[in-house]
C-alpha positions as CSV (number, residue, x, y, z in Angstrom):
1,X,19.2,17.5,26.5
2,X,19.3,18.3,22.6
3,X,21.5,21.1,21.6
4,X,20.2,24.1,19.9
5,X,20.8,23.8,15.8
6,X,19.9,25.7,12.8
7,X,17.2,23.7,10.5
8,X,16.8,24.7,7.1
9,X,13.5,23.5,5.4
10,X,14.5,20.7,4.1
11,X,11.8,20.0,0.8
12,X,9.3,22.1,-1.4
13,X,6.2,22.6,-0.6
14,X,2.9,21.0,-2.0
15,X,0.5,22.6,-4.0
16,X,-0.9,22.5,-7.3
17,X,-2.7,25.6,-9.4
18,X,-5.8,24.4,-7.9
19,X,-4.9,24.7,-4.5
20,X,-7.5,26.8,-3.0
21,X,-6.2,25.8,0.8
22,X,-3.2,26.3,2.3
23,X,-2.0,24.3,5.4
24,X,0.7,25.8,7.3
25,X,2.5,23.9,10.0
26,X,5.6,25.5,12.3
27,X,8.5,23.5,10.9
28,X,9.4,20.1,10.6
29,X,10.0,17.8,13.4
30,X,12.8,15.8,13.2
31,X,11.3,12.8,12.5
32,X,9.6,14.8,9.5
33,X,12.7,16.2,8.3
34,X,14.2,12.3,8.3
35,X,11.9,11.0,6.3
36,X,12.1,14.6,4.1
37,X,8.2,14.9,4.3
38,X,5.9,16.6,6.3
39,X,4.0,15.7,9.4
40,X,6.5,12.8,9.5
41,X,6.2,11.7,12.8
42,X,4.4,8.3,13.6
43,X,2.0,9.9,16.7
44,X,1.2,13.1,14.3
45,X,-2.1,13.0,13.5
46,X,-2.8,15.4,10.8
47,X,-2.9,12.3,7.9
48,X,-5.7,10.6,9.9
49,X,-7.8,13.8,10.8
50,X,-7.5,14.7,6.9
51,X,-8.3,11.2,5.9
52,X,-11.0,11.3,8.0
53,X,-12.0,15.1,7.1
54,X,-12.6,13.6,3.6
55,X,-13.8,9.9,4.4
56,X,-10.5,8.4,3.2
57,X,-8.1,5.7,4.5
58,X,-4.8,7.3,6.1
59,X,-2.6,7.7,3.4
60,X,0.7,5.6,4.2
61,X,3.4,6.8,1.4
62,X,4.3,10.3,0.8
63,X,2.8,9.9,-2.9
64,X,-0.5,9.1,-1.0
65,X,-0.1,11.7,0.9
66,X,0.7,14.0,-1.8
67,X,-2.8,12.4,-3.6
68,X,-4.9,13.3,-1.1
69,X,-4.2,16.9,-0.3
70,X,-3.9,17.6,-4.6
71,X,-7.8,15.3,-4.6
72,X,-8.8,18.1,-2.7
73,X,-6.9,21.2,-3.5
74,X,-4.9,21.9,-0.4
75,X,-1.6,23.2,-0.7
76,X,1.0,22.2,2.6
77,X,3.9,24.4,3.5
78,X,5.7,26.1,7.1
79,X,5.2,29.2,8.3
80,X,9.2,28.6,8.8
81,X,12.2,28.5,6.5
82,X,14.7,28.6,8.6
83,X,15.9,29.0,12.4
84,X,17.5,27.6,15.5
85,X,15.9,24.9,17.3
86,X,16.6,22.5,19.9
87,X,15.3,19.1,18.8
88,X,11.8,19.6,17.7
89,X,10.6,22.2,20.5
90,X,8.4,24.4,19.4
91,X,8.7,26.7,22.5
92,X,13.3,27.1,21.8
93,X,12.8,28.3,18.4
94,X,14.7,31.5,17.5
95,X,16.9,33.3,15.1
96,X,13.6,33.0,12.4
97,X,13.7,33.5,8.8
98,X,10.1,32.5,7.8
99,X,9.1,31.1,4.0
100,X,8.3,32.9,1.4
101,X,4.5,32.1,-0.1
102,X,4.8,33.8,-2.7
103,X,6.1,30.8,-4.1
104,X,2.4,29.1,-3.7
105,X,0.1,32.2,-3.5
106,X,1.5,33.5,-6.8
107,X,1.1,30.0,-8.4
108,X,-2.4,28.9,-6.9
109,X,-5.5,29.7,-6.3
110,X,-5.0,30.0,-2.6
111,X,-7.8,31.6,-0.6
112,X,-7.8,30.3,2.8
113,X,-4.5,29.8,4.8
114,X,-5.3,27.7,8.0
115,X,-2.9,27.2,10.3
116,X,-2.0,24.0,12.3
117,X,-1.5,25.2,16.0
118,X,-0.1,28.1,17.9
119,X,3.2,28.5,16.2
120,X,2.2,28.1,12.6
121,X,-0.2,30.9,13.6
122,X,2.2,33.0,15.6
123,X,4.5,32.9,13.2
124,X,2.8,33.3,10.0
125,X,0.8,36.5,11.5
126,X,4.2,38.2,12.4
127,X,5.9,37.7,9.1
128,X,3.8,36.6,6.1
129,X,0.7,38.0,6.6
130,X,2.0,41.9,6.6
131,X,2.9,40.4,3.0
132,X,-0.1,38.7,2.1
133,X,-3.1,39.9,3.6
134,X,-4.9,37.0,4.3
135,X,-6.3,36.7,7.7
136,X,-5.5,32.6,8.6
137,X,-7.5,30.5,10.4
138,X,-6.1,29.1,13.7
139,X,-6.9,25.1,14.2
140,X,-5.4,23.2,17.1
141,X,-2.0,21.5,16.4
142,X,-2.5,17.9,15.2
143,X,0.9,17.0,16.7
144,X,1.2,14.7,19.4
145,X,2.7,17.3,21.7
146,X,-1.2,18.7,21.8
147,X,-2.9,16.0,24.4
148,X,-5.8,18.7,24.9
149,X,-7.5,16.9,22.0
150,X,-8.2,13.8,20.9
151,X,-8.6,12.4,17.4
152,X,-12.4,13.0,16.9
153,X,-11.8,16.7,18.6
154,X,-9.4,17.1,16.2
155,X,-11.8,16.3,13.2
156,X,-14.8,17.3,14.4
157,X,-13.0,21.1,14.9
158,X,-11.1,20.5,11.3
159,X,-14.0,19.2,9.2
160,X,-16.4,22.3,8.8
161,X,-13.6,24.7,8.5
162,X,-12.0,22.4,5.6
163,X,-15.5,21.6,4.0
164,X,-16.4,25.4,4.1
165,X,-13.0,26.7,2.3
166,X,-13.5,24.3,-0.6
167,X,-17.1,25.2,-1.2
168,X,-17.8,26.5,-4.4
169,X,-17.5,30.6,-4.8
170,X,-15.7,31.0,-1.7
């Protein structure tokens, strides 16, 4: 059984001054935090529900990843800096310090903060958004973890909220 560690974030998050989303996952899995980019692991499937969201191929290097979400003005970051974990268990996380979004919101033009599955939300509501003020939107986790849904569930539940946050005047 893995042994409880602490995890610091280990890279920046991704947004431009046109980001007018912002995606907020838990923290990195381990398999994330290896390859030192989000949503890292092979069976995670929030590069093919975006790609799909938007009618795209899956991107397959970080830079295309980093393409797509700045094509469309989505900013990524965790809803965690820092804490103990064992492995990638959501459900053993403790000792939290969360992230600071002022680093994005202050920099952005970040209107709508979504965030991917239960922790991300649980997390984000508790610290950040006493801070910030913006009510998030809760979508279902894309990692693999989540059997409840399946691919198409997954999009056909991302796609309107994604399409409506990028409409113009919102």
């Amino acid at each position: 059984m893995a042994q409880r560690c602490q995890v610091i974030h280990p890279f920046n998050p991704v947004f431009t001054p046109a980001s007018k989303i912002l995606i907020l996952g838990s923290l990195p899995s381990e398999k994330s935090r290896e390859q030192n980019f989000f949503y890292g692991h092979p069976r995670n499937r929030f590069w093919k529900v975006l790609a799909a969201v938007f009618d795209e191929p899956a991107p397959q290097t970080v830079q295309a990843k980093i393409d797509l979400l700045t094509r469309y003005d989505i900013a990524l970051w965790d809803a965690i800096y820092s804490c103990s974990i064992k492995g990638s268990s959501d459900s053993s996380i403790a000792d939290v310090v969360p992230t600071d979004l002022s680093i994005i919101l202050d920099h952005s033009n970040v209107h709508t903060i979504i965030c991917n599955g239960r922790t991300a939300e649980r997390y984000y509501t508790k610290f950040q958004y006493p801070v910030t003020k913006i009510n998030s939107i809760f979508l279902p986790s894309t990692s693999p973890a989540n059997a409840a849904y399946s691919l198409d569930q997954l999009v056909e539940i991302w796609k309107p909220v994604l399409l409506k946050a990028l409409e113009p005047n919102k």
